[in-house]
N, C-alpha and C positions, 0 to 999 in steps of 0.2 A: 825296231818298228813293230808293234803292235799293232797287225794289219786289220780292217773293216772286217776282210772273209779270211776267217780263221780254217775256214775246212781247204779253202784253196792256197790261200798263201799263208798260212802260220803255222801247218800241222803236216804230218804226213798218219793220214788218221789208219793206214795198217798197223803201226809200228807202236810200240809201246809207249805208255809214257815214261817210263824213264830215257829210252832212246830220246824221242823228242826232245825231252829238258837239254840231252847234250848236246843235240845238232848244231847249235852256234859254237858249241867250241872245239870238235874236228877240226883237226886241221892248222892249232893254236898249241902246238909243240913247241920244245926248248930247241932254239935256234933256224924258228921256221922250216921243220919238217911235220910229218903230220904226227899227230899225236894219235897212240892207239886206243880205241875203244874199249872199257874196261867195263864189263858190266855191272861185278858186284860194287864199283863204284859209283857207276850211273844206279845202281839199286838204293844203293845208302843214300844219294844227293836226293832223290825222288821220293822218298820217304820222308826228307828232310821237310820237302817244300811239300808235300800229300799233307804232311800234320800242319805248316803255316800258312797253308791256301787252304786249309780247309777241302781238300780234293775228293770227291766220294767218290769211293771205287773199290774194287773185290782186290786190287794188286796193282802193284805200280808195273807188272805185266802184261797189265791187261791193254788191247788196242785200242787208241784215243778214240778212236771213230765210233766205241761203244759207247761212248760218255755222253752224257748232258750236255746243250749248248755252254753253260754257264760253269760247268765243270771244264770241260775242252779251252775254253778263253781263261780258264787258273792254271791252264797248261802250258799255253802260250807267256801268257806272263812269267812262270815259274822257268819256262828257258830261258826267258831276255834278264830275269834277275839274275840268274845263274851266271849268266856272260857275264853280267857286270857293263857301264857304261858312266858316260856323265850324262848324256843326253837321251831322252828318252819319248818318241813319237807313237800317239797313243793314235789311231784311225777309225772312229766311232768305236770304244772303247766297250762299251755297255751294249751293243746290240744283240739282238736277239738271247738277253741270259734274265734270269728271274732277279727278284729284288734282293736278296742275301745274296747271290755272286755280284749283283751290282757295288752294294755298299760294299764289299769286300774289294771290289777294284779300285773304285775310290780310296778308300784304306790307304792301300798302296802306292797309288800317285799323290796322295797326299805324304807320307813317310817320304817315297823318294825325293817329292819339290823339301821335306824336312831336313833333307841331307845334304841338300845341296846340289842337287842334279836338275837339269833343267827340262823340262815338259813343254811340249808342244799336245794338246788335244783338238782333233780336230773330230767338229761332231755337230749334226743336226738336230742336236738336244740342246736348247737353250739354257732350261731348266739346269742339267748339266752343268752345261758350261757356269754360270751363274755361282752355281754350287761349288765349282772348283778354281776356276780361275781369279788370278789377279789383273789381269787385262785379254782382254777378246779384241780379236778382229775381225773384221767382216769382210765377206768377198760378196761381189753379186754380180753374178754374166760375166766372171770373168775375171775380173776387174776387182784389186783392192777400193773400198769404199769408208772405210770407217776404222777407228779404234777406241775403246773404250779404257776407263783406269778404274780397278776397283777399287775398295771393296764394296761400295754401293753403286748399282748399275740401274739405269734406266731401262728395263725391259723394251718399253713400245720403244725409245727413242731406237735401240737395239733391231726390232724388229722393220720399223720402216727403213733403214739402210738395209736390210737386208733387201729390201726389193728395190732400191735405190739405182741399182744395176739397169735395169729395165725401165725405169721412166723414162732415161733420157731421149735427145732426139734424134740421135744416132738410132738408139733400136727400135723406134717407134717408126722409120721409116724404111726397116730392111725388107717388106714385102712389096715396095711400092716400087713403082719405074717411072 
C-alpha cells in the first residue's frame, strides 16, 4: 500500500533510504526466520531504484526526511517495488509532489497494471483518475454509488454521483426531529 501520508505511514523519515527500501522485507528469511540486514546490500538495491526513480539525493545514506515531497513518495514506491506483489494499493498517489515525480508515478503504475499486477488508486484527483484508470468507482457519504467502464468517461456524468450520496432523503433529513 502506498499510503496518502507518506511521512506518517510510509516512511520512517530518520533512517536512510536505503533502510526504508528494505523495511518490507525484514523479516522474509528462508524458512520463516528473520532475515539479517545487510547494508552493503540495501546500498546496491537503493542505488538501483535512486537511478530508476529518478531519486535526487547527496547518498542513498542520506535521511529520507531530508528529501523532497515528491522525492520521499519515489521512496516509498521503490520499497513496495522491491517487495514485489501482485497487487498494488495506490492512497492519493500524487499528492503533495511536483509534476515530474507525478508523471514518474504514473509511469509506474502504468508499467505495473503492464505486467499484470492489479491497481486499485484511490484518489480525489479525477483528472487522475481519468488519466489512469480503466474503470472508476464512486463512493459518496459512504455508500458505493456508481461505476464507470473506460476508456471514454463522462466526466460531469462522474462528477454528479460523486454528490449522489448526499441528495438522497435519508441525509437530507438527519438534522431534523
Amino acid at each position: 500500500m502506498i499510503s496518502e501520508d507518506r511521512k506518517a505511514d510510509g516512511l520512517l523519515l530518520s533512517e536512510s533510504i536505503s533502510a526504508n527500501i528494505q523495511l518490507p522485507n525484514l523479516g522474509l528469511g528462508q524458512f520463516g526466520s528473520w532475515s539479517s540486514y545487510n547494508a552493503s546490500k540495501a546500498r546496491e538495491v537503493a542505488e538501483n531504484y535512486r537511478s530508476q526513480l529518478q531519486i535526487r539525493c547527496q547518498s542513498v545514506d542520506q535521511p529520507v526526511g531530508k528529501l523532497s515531497g515528491g522525492n520521499q513518495q519515489k521512496v516509498v514506491l521503490a520499497k513496495w517495488l522491491h517487495r514485489g506483489g501482485k497487487f498494488f494499493l495506490f492512497d492519493e498517489p500524487t499528492r503533495g509532489i511536483d509534476i515530474g515525480a507525478r508523471e514518474l508515478v504514473y509511469q509506474v503504475i502504468r508499467q505495473l497494471a503492464a505486467n499484470g499486477k492489479g491497481i486499485l488508486v484511490v484518489s480525489s484527483d479525477l483528472e487522475e483518475l481519468l488519466g489512469l484508470c480503466h474503470r472508476i468507482g464512486v463512493m459518496s457519504n459512504g455508500k458505493w454509488v456508481a461505476s464507470f467502464q473506460g476508456p471514454t468517461y463522462d466526466a460531469q456524468q462522474i462528477v454528479r454521483s460523486m454528490f449522489q450520496g448526499y441528495d438522497s432523503p435519508e441525509t437530507s433529513h438527519q438534522g431534523s426531529t
